[in-house]
N, C-alpha and C positions, 0 to 999 in steps of 0.2 A: 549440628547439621543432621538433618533427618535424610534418612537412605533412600534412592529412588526406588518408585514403586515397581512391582512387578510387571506392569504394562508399559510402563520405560523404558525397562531394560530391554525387555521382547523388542522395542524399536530399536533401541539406542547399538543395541550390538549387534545385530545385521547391516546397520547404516553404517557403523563405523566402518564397519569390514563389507562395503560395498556388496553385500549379500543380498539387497531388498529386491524384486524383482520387477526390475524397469525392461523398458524394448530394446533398448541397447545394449543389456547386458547380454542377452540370445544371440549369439550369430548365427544360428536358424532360420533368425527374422526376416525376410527380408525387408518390412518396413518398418521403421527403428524411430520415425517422427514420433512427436507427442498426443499423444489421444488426448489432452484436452486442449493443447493450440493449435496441433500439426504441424508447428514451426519447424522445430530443431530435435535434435536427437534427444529420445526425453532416459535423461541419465537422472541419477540422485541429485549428484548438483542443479541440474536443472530444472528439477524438478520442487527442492525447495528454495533455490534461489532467481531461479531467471523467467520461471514461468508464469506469463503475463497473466493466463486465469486466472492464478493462487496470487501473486502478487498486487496488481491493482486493485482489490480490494483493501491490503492493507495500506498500500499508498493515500489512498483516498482515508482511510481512519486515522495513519498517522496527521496528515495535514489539517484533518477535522480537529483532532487534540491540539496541533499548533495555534489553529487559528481564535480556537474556544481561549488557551489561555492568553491569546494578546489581546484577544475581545476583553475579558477581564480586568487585564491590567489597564488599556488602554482607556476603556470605557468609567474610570474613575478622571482621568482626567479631560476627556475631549467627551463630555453629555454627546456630541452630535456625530457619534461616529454613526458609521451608515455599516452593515453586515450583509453581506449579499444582497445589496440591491441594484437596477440598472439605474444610470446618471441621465438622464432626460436632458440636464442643465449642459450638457456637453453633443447632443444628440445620437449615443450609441445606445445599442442593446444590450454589449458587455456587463457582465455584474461582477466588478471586481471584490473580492474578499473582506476586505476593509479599506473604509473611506472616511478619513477626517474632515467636516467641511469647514472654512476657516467662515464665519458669519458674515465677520469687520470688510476682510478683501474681497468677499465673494463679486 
């Protein structure tokens, strides 16, 4: 196993030991919200786990990689899957993610 690098560590041991320099660590502060949501108190954990900025981007790439490999698997057996398109045949606007259309019962 290879050592972490230099620029690791500089994060990785401040973060551990709550050292990084967020607004709620100041009691100084008076405002302690998040400079990129303004939501909530922007602390470390919040910071890498709840914060909607930083997060929904990954939301939206994890479910891309989801959906790429069912399109894959699925589109060997069902030629007529549909991938983001809206259904007319139904008359909404919705584009649901994946849509098997069955030909025989349509």
């Amino acid at each position: 196993m290879q050592a972490p690098s230099f620029a690791a560590m500089r994060f990785a041991l401040p973060a551990r030991l709550d050292l990084l320099p967020c607004r709620a660590r100041s009691s100084m502060r008076s405002y302690q919200n998040c400079r990129r949501c303004g939501y909530d108190r922007e602390t470390l954990p919040h910071i890498l786990q709840h914060c909607r900025q930083f997060s929904a981007p990954a939301y939206q790439a994890r479910h891309d990689a989801v959906q790429g490999r069912l399109e894959t698997v699925m589109r060997r057996r069902f030629p007529s899957l549909r991938v983001n398109r809206a259904l007319p045949e139904i008359g909404s606007s919705k584009r649901p993610d994946l849509v098997v259309v069955d030909e025989e019962k349509r």
